[in-house]
mmCIF file of the N, C-alpha and C atoms, coordinates in Angstrom:
data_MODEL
# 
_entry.id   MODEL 
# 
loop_
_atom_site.group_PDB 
_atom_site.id 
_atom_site.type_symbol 
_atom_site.label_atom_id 
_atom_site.label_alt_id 
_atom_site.label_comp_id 
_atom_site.label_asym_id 
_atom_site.label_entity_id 
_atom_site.label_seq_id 
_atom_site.pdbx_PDB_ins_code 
_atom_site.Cartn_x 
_atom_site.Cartn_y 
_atom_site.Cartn_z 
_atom_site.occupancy 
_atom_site.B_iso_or_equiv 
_atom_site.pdbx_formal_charge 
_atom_site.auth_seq_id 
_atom_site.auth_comp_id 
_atom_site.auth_asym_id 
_atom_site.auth_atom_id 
_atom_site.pdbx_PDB_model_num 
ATOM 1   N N  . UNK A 1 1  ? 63.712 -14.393 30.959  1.00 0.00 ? 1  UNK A N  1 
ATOM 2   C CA . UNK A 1 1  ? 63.577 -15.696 30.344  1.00 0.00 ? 1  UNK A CA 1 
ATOM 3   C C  . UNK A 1 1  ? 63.734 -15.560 28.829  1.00 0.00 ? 1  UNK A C  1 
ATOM 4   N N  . UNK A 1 2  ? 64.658 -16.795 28.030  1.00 0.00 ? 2  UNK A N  1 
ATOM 5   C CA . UNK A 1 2  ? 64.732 -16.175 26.870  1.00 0.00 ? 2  UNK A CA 1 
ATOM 6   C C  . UNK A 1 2  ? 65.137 -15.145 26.083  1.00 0.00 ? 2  UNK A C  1 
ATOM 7   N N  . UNK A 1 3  ? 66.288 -14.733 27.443  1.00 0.00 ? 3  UNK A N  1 
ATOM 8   C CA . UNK A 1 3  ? 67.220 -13.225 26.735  1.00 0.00 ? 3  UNK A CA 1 
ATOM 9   C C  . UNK A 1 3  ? 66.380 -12.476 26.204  1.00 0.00 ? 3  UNK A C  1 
ATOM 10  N N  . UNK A 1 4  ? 64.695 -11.986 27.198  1.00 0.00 ? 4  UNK A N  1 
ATOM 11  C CA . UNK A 1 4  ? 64.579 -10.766 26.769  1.00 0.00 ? 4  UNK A CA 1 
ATOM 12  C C  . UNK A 1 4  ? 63.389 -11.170 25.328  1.00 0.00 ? 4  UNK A C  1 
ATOM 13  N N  . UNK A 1 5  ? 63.290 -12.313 24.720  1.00 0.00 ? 5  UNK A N  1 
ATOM 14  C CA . UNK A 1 5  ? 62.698 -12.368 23.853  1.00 0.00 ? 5  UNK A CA 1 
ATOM 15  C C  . UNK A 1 5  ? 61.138 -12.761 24.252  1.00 0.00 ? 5  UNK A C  1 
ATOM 16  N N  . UNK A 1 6  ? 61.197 -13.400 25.760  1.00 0.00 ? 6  UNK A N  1 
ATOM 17  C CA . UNK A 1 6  ? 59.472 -13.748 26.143  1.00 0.00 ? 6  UNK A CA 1 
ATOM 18  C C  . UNK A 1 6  ? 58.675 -14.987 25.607  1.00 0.00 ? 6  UNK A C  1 
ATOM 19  N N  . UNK A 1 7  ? 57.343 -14.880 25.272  1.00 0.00 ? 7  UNK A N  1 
ATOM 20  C CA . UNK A 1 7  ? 57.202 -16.568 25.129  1.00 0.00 ? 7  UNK A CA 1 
ATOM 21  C C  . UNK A 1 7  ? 57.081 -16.293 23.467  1.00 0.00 ? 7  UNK A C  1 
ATOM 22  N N  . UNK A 1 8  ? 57.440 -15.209 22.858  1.00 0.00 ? 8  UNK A N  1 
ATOM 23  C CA . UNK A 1 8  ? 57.447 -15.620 21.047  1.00 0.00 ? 8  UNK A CA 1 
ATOM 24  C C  . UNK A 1 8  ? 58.543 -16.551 21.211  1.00 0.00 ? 8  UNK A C  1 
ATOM 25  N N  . UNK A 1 9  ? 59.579 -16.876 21.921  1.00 0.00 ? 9  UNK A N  1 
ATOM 26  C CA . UNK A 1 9  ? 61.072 -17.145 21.600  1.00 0.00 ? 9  UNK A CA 1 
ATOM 27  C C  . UNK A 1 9  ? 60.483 -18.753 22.164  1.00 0.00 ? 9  UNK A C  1 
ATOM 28  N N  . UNK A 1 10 ? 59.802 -18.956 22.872  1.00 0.00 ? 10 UNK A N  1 
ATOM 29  C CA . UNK A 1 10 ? 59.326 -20.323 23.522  1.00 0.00 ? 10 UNK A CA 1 
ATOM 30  C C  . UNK A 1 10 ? 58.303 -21.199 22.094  1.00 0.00 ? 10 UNK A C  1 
ATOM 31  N N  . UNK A 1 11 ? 57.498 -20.489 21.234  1.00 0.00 ? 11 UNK A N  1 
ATOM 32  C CA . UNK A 1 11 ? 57.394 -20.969 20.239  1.00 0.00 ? 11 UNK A CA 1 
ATOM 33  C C  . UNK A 1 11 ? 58.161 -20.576 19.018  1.00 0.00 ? 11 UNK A C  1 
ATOM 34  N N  . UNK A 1 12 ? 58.631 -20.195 18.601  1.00 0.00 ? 12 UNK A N  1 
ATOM 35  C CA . UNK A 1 12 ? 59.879 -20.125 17.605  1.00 0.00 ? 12 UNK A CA 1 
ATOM 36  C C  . UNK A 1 12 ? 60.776 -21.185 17.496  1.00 0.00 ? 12 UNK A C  1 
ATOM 37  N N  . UNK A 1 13 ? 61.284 -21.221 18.786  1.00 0.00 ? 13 UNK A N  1 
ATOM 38  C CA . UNK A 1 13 ? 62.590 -22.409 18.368  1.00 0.00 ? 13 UNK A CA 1 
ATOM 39  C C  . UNK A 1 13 ? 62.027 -24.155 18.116  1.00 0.00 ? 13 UNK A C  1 
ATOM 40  N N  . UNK A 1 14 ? 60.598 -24.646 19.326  1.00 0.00 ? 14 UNK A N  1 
ATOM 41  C CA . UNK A 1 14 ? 60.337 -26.234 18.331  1.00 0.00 ? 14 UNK A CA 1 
ATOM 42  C C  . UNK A 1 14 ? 59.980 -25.883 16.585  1.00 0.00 ? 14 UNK A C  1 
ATOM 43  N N  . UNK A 1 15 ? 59.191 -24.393 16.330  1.00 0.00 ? 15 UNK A N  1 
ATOM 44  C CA . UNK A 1 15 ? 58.630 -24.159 15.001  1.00 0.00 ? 15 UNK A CA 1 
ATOM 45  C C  . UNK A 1 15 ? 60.168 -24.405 14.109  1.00 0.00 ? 15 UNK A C  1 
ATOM 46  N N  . UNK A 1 16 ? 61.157 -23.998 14.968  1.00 0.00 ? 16 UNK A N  1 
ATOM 47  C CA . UNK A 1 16 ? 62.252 -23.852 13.612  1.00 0.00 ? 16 UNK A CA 1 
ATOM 48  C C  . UNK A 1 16 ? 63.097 -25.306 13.340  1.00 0.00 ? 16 UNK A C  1 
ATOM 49  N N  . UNK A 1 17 ? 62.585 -26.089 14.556  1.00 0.00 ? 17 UNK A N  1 
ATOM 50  C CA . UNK A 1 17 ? 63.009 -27.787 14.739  1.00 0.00 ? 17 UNK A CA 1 
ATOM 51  C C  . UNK A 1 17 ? 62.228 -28.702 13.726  1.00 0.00 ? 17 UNK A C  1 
ATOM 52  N N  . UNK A 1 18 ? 61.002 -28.320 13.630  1.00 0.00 ? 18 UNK A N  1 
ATOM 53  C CA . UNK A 1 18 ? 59.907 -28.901 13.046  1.00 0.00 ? 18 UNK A CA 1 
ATOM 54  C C  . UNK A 1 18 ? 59.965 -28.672 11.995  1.00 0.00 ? 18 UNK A C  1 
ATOM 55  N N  . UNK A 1 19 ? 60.169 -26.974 11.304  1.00 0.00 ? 19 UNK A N  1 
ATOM 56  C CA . UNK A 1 19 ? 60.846 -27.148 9.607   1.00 0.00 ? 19 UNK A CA 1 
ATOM 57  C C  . UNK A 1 19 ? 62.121 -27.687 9.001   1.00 0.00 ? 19 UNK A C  1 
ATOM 58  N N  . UNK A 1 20 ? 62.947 -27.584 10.244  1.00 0.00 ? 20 UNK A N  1 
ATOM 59  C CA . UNK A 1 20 ? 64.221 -28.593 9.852   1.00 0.00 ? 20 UNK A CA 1 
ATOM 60  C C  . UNK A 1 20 ? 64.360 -29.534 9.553   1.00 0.00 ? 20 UNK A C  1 
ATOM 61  N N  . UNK A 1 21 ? 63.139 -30.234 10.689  1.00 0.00 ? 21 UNK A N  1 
ATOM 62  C CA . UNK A 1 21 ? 63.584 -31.889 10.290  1.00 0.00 ? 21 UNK A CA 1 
ATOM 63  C C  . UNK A 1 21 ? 62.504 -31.755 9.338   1.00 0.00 ? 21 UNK A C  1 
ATOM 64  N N  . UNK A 1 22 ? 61.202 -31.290 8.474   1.00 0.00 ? 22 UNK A N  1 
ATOM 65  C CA . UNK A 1 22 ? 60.888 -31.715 7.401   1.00 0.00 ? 22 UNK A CA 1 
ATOM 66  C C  . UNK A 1 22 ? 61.614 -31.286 6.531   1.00 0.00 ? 22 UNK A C  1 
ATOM 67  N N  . UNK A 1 23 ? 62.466 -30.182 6.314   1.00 0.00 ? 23 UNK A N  1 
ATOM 68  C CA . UNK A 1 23 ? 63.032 -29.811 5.070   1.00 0.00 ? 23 UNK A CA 1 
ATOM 69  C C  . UNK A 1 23 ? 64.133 -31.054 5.207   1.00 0.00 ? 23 UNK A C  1 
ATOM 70  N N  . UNK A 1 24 ? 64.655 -31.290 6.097   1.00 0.00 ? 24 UNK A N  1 
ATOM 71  C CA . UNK A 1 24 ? 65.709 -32.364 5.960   1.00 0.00 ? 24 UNK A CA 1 
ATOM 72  C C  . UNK A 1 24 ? 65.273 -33.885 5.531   1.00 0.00 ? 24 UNK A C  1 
ATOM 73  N N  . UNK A 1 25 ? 64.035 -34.091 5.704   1.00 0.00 ? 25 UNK A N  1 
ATOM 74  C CA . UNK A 1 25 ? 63.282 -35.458 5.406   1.00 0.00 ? 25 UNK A CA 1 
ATOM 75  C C  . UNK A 1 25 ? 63.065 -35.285 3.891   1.00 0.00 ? 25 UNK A C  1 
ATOM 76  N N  . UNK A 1 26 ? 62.077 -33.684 3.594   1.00 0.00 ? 26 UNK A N  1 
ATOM 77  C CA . UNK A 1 26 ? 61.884 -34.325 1.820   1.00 0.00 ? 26 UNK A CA 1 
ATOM 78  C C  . UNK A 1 26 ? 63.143 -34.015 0.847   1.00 0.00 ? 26 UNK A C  1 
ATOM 79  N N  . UNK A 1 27 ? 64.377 -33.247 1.934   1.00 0.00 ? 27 UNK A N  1 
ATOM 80  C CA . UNK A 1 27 ? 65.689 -32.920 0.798   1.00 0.00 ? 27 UNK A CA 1 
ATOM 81  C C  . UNK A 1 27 ? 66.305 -35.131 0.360   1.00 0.00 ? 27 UNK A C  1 
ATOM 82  N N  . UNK A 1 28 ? 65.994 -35.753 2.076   1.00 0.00 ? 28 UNK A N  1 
ATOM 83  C CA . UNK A 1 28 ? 66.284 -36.986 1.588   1.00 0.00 ? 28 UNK A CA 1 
ATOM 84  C C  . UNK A 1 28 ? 65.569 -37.621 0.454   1.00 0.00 ? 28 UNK A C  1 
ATOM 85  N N  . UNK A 1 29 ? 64.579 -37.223 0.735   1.00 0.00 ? 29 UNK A N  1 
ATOM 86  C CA . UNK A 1 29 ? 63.113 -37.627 -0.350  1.00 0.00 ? 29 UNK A CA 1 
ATOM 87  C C  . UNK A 1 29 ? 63.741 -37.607 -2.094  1.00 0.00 ? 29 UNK A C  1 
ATOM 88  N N  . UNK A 1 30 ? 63.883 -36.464 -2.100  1.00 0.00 ? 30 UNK A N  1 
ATOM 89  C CA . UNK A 1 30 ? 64.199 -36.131 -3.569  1.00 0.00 ? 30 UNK A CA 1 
ATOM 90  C C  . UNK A 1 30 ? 65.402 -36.429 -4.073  1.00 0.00 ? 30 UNK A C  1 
ATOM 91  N N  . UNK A 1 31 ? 66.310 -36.784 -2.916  1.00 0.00 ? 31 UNK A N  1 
ATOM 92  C CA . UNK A 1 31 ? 67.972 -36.912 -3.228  1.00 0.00 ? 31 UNK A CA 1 
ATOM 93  C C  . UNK A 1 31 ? 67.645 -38.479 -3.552  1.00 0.00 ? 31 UNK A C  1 
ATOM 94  N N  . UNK A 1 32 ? 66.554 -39.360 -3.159  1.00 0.00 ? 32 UNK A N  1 
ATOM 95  C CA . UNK A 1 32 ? 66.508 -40.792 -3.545  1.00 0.00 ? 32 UNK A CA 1 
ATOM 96  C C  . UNK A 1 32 ? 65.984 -40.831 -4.979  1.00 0.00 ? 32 UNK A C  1 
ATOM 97  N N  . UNK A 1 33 ? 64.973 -39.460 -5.061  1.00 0.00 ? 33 UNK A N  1 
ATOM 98  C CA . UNK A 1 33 ? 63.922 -39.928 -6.490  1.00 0.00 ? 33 UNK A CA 1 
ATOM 99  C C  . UNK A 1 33 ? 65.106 -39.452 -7.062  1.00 0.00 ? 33 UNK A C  1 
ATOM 100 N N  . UNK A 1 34 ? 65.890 -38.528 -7.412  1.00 0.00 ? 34 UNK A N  1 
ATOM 101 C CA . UNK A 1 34 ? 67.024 -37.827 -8.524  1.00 0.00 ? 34 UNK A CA 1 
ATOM 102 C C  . UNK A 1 34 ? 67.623 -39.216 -9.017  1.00 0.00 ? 34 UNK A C  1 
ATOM 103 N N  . UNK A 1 35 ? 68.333 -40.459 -7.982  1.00 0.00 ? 35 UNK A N  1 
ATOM 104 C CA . UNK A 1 35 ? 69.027 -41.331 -8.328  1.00 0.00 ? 35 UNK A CA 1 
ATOM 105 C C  . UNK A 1 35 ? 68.549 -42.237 -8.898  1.00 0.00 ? 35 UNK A C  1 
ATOM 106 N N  . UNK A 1 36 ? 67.618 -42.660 -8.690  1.00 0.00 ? 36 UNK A N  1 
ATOM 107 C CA . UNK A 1 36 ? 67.064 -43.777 -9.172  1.00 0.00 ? 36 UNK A CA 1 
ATOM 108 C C  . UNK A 1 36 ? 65.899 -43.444 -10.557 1.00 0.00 ? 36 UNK A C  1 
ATOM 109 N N  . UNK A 1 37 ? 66.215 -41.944 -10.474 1.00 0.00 ? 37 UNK A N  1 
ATOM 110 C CA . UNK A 1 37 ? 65.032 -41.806 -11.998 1.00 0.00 ? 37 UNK A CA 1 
ATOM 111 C C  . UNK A 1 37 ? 66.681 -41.877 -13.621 1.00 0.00 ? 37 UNK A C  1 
ATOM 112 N N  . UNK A 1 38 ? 67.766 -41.549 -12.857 1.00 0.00 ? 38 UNK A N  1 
ATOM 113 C CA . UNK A 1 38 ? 68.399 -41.785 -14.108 1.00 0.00 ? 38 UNK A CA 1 
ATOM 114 C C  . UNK A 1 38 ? 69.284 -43.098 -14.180 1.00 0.00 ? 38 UNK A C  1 
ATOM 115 N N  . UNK A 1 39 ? 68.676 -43.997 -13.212 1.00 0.00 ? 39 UNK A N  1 
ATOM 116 C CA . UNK A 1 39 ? 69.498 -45.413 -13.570 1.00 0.00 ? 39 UNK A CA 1 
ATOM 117 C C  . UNK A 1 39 ? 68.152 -46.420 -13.709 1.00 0.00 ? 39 UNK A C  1 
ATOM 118 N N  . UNK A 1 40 ? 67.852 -47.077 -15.231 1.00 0.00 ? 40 UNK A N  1 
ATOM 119 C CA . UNK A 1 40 ? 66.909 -47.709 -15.020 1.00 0.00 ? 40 UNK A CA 1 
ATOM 120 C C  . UNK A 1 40 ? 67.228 -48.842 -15.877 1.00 0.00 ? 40 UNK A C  1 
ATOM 121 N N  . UNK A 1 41 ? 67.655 -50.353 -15.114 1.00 0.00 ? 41 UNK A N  1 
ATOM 122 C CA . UNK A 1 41 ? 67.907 -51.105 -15.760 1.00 0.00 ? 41 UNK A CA 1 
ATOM 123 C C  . UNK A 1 41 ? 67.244 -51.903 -17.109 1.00 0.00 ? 41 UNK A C  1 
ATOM 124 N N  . UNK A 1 42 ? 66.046 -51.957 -16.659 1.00 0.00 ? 42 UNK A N  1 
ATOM 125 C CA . UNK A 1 42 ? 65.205 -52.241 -18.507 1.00 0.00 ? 42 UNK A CA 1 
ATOM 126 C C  . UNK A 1 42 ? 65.688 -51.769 -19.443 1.00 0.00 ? 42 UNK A C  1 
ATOM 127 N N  . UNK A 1 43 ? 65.814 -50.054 -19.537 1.00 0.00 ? 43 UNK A N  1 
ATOM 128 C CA . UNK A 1 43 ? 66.196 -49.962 -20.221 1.00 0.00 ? 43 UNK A CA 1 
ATOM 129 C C  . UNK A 1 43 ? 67.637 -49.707 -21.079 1.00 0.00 ? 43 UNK A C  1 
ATOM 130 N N  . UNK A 1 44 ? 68.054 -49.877 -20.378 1.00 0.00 ? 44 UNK A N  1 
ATOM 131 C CA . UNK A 1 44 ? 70.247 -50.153 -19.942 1.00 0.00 ? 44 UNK A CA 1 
ATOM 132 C C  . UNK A 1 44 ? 70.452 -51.582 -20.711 1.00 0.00 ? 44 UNK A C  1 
ATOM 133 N N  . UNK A 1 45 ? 69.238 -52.084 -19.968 1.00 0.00 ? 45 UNK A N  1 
ATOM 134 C CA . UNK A 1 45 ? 70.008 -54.199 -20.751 1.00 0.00 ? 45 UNK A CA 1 
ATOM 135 C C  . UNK A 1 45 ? 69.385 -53.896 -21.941 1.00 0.00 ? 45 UNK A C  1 
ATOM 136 N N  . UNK A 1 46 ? 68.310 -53.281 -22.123 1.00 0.00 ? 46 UNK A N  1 
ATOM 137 C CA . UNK A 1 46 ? 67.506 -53.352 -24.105 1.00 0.00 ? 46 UNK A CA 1 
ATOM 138 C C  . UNK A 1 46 ? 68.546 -52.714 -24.870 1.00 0.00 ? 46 UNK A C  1 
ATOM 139 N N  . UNK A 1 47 ? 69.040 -51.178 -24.489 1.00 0.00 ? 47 UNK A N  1 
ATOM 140 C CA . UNK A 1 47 ? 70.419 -50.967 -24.778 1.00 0.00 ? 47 UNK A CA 1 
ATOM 141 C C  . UNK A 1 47 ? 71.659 -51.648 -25.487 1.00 0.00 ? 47 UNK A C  1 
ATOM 142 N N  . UNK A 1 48 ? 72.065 -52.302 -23.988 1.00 0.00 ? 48 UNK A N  1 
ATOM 143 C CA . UNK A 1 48 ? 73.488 -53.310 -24.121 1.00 0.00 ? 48 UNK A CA 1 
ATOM 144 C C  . UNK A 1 48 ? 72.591 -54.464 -25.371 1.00 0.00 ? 48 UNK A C  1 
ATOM 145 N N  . UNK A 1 49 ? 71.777 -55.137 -25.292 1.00 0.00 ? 49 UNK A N  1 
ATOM 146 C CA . UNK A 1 49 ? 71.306 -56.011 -25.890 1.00 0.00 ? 49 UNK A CA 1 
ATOM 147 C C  . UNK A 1 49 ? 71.253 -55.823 -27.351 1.00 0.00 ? 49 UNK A C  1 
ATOM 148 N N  . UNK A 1 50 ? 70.883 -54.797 -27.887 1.00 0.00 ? 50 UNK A N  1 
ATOM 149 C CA . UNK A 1 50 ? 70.805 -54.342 -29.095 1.00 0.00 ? 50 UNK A CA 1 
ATOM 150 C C  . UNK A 1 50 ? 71.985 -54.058 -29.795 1.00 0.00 ? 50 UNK A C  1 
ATOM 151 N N  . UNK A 1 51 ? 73.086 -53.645 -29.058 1.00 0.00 ? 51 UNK A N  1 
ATOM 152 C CA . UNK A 1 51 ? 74.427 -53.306 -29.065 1.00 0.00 ? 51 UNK A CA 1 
ATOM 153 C C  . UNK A 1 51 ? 75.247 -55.085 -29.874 1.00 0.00 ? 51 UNK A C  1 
ATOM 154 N N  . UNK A 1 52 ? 74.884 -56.202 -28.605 1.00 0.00 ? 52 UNK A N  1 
ATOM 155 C CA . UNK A 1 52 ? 75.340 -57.472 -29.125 1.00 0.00 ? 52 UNK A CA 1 
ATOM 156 C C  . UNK A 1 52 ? 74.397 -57.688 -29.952 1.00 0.00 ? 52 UNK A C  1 
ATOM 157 N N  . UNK A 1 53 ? 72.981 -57.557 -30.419 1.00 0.00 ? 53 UNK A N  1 
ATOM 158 C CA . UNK A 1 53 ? 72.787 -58.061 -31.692 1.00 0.00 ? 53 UNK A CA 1 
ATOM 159 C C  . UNK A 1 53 ? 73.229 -57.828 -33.066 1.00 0.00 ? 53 UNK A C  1 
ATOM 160 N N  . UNK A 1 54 ? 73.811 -56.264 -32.961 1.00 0.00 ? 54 UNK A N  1 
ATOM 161 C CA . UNK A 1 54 ? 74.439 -55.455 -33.912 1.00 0.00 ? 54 UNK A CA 1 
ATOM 162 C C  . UNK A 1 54 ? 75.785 -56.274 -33.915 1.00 0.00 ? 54 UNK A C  1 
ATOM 163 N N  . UNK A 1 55 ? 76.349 -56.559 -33.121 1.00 0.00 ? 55 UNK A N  1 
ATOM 164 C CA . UNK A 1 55 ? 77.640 -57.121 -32.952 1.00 0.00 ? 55 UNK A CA 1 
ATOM 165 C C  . UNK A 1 55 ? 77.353 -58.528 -33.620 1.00 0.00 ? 55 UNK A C  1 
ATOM 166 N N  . UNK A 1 56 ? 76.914 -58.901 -33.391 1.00 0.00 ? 56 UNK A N  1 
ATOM 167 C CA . UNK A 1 56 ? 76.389 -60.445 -33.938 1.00 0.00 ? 56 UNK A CA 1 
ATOM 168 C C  . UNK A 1 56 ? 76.236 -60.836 -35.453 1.00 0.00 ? 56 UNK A C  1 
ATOM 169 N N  . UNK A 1 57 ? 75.659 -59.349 -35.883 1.00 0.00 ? 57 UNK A N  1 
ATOM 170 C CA . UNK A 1 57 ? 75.054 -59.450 -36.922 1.00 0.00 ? 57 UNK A CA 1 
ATOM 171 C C  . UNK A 1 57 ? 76.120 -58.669 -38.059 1.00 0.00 ? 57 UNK A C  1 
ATOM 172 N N  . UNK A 1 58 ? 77.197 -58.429 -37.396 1.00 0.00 ? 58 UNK A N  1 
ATOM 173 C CA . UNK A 1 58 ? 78.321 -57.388 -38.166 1.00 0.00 ? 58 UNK A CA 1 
ATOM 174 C C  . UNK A 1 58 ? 79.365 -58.407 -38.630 1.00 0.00 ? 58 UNK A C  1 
ATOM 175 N N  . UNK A 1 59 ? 79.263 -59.463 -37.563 1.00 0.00 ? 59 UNK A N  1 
ATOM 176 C CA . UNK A 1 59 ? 80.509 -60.699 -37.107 1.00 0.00 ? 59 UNK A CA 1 
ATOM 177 C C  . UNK A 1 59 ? 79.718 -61.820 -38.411 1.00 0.00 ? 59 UNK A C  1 
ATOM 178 N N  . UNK A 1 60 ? 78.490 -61.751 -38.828 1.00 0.00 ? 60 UNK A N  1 
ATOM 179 C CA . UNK A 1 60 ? 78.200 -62.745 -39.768 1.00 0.00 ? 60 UNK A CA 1 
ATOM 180 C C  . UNK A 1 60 ? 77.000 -63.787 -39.181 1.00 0.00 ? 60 UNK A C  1 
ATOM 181 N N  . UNK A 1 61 ? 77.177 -63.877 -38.123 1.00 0.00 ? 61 UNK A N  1 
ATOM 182 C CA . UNK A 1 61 ? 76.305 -65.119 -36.959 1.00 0.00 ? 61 UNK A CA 1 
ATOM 183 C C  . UNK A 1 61 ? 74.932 -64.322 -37.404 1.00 0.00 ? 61 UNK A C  1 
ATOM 184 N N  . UNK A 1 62 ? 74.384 -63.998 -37.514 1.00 0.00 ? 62 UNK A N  1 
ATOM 185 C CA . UNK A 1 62 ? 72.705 -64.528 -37.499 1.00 0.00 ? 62 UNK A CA 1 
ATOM 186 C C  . UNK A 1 62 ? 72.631 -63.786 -38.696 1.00 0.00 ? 62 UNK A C  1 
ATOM 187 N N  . UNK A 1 63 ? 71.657 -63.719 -39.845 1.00 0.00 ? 63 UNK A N  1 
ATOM 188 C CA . UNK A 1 63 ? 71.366 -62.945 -41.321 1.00 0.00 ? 63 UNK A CA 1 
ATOM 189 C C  . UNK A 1 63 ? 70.547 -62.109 -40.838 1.00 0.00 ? 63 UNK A C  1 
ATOM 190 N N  . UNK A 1 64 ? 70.259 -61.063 -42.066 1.00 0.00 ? 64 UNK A N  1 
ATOM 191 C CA . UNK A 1 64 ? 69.591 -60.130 -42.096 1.00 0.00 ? 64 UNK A CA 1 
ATOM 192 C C  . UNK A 1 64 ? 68.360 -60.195 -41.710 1.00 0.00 ? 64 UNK A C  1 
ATOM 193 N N  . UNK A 1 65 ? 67.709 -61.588 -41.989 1.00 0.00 ? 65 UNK A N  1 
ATOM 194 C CA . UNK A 1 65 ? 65.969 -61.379 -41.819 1.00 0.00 ? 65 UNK A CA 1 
ATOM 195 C C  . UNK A 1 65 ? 66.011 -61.814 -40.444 1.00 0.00 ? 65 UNK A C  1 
ATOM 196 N N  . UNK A 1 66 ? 67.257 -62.879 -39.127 1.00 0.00 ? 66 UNK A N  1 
ATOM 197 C CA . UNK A 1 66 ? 67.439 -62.737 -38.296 1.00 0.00 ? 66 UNK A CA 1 
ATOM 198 C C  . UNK A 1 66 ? 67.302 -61.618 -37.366 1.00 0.00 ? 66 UNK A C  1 
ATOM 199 N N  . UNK A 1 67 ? 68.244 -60.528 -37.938 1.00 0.00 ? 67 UNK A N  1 
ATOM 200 C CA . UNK A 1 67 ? 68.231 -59.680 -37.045 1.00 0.00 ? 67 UNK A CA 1 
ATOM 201 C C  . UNK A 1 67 ? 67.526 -58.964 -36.555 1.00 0.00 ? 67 UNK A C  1 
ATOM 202 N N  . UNK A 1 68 ? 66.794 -58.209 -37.953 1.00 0.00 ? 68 UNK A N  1 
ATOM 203 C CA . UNK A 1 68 ? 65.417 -57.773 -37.893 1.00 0.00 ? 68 UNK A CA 1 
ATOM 204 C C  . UNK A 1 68 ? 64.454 -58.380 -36.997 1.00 0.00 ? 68 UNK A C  1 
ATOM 205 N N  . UNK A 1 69 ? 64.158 -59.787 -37.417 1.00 0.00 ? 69 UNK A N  1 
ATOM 206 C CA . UNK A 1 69 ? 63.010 -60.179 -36.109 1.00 0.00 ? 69 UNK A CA 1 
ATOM 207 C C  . UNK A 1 69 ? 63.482 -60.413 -35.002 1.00 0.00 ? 69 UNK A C  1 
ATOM 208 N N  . UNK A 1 70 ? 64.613 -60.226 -34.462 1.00 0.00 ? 70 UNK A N  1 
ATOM 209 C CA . UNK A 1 70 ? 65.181 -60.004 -32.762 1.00 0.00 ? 70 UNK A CA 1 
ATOM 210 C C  . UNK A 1 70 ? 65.199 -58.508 -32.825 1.00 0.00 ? 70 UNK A C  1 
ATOM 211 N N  . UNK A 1 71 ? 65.534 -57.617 -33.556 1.00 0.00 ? 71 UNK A N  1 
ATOM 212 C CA . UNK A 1 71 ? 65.364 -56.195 -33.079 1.00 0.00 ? 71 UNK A CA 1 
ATOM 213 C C  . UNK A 1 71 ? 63.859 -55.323 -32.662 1.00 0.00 ? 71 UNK A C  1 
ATOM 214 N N  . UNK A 1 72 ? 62.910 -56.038 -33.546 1.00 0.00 ? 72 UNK A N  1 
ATOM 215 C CA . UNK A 1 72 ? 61.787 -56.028 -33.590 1.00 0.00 ? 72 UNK A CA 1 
ATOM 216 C C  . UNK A 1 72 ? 61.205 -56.404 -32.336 1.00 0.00 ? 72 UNK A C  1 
ATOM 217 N N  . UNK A 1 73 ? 61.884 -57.595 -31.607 1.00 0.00 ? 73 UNK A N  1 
ATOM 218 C CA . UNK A 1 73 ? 61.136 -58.153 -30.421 1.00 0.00 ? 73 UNK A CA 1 
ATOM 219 C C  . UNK A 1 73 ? 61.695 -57.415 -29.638 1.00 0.00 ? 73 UNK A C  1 
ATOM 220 N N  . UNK A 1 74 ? 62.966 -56.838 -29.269 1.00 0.00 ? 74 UNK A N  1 
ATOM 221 C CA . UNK A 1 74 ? 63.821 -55.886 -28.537 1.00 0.00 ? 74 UNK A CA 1 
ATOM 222 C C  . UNK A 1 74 ? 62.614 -54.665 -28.189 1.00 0.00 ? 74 UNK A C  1 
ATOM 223 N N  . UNK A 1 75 ? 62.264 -54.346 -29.435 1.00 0.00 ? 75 UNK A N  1 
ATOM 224 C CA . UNK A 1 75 ? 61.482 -52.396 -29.511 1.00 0.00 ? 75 UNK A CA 1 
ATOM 225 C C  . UNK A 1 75 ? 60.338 -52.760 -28.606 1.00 0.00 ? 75 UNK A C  1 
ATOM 226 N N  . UNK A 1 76 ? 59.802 -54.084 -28.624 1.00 0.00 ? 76 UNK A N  1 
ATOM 227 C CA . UNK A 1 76 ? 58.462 -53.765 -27.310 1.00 0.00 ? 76 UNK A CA 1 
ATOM 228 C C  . UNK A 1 76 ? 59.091 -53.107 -26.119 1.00 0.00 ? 76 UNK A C  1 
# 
């Protein structure tokens, strides 16, 4: 039974099923946290946002003491 290997070989193989599918569950685990820790929209639109106030403020549309108090409200 077990080519000789006996009943170690009868617990061995669910033991080596049972680390598979957890190593395969937390490799999914971490392959979700990796993606979503370097895309984070808050701070992507405060980004882009700051980008058009600079733009705004290069083009002439809002003055200096403008800009300042929208960049200011931006940094919270």
């Amino acid at each position: 039974m077990w080519f000789g290997w006996g009943w170690g070989m009868m617990f061995f193989i669910p033991l080596c099923f049972i680390f598979g599918a957890i190593a395969i569950y937390y490799f999914l685990i971490a392959s979700r946290r990796s993606c979503h820790s370097h895309y984070s929209p808050r701070f992507q639109s405060r980004g882009r946002a700051s980008e058009i106030l600079a733009e705004r403020y290069a083009r002439g549309e809002i003055s200096r003491d403008e800009f300042q108090q929208i960049r200011k409200e931006l940094e919270r």
